[in-house]
C-alpha positions in Angstrom: 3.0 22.6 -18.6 2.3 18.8 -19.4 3.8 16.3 -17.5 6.1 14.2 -19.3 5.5 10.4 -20.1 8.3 8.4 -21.7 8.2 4.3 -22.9 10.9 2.3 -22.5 12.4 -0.8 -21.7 13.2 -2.2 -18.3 17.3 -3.1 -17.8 17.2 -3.3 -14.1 15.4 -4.6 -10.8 17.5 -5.1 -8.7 16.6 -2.5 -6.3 13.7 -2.2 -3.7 10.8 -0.5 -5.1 12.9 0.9 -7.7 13.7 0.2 -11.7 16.0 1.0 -14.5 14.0 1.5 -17.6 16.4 2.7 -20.8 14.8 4.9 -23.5 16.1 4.7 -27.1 16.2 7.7 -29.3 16.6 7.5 -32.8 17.3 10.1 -34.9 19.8 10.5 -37.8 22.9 12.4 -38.0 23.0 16.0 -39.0 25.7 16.2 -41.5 26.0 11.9 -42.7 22.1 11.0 -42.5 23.2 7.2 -40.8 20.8 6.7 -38.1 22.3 7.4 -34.4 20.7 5.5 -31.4 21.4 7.3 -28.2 20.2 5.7 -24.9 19.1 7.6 -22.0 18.5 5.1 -18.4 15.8 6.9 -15.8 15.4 5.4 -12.5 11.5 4.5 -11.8 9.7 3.9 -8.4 8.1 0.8 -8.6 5.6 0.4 -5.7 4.9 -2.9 -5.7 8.1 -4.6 -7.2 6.2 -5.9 -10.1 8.6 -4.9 -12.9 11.0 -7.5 -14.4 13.9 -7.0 -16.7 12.5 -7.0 -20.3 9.7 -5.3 -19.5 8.0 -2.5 -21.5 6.6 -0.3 -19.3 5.1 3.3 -19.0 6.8 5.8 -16.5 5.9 9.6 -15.6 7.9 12.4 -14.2 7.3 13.2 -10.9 9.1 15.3 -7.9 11.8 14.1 -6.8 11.8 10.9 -5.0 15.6 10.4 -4.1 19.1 11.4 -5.3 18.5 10.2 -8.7 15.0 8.8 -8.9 12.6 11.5 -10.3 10.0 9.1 -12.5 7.0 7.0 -11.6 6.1 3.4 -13.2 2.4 4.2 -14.9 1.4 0.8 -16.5 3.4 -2.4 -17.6 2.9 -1.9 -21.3 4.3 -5.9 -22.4 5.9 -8.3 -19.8 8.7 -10.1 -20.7 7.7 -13.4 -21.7 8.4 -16.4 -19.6 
């Protein structure tokens, strides 16, 4: 079984050591065809409190870190420019 990777967007830092990064999906509806953008929000440890809001990053699942955090920050893809 691969582990999964996912890239997405980060909406949140506000926590220690931990992220909100939202992932878009795109994909168009069954029966009309208009594109449908559904948006799923992982929480991500960040070790080293390095990600800012707006950035693109690169997280991994992982075992479970807390309640709700079961992904890992990989690489900062783009940082949000300043």
């Amino acid at each position: 079984m691969a582990i999964k990777e996912r890239v997405g967007l980060v909406v949140s830092n506000k926590m220690e050591k931990t992220v909100v990064v939202a992932i878009e999906n795109r994909s168009p509806h069954r029966k009309y065809g208009k594109i449908v953008v559904k948006t799923r929000r992982y929480k991500a440890h960040d070790e080293e409190n390095q990600c800012q809001e707006g950035d693109r990053v690169r997280i991994q699942e992982t075992r479970p870190l807390s309640k709700t955090k079961r992904w890992n920050v990989i690489e900062i893809l783009t940082s949000r420019p300043e």
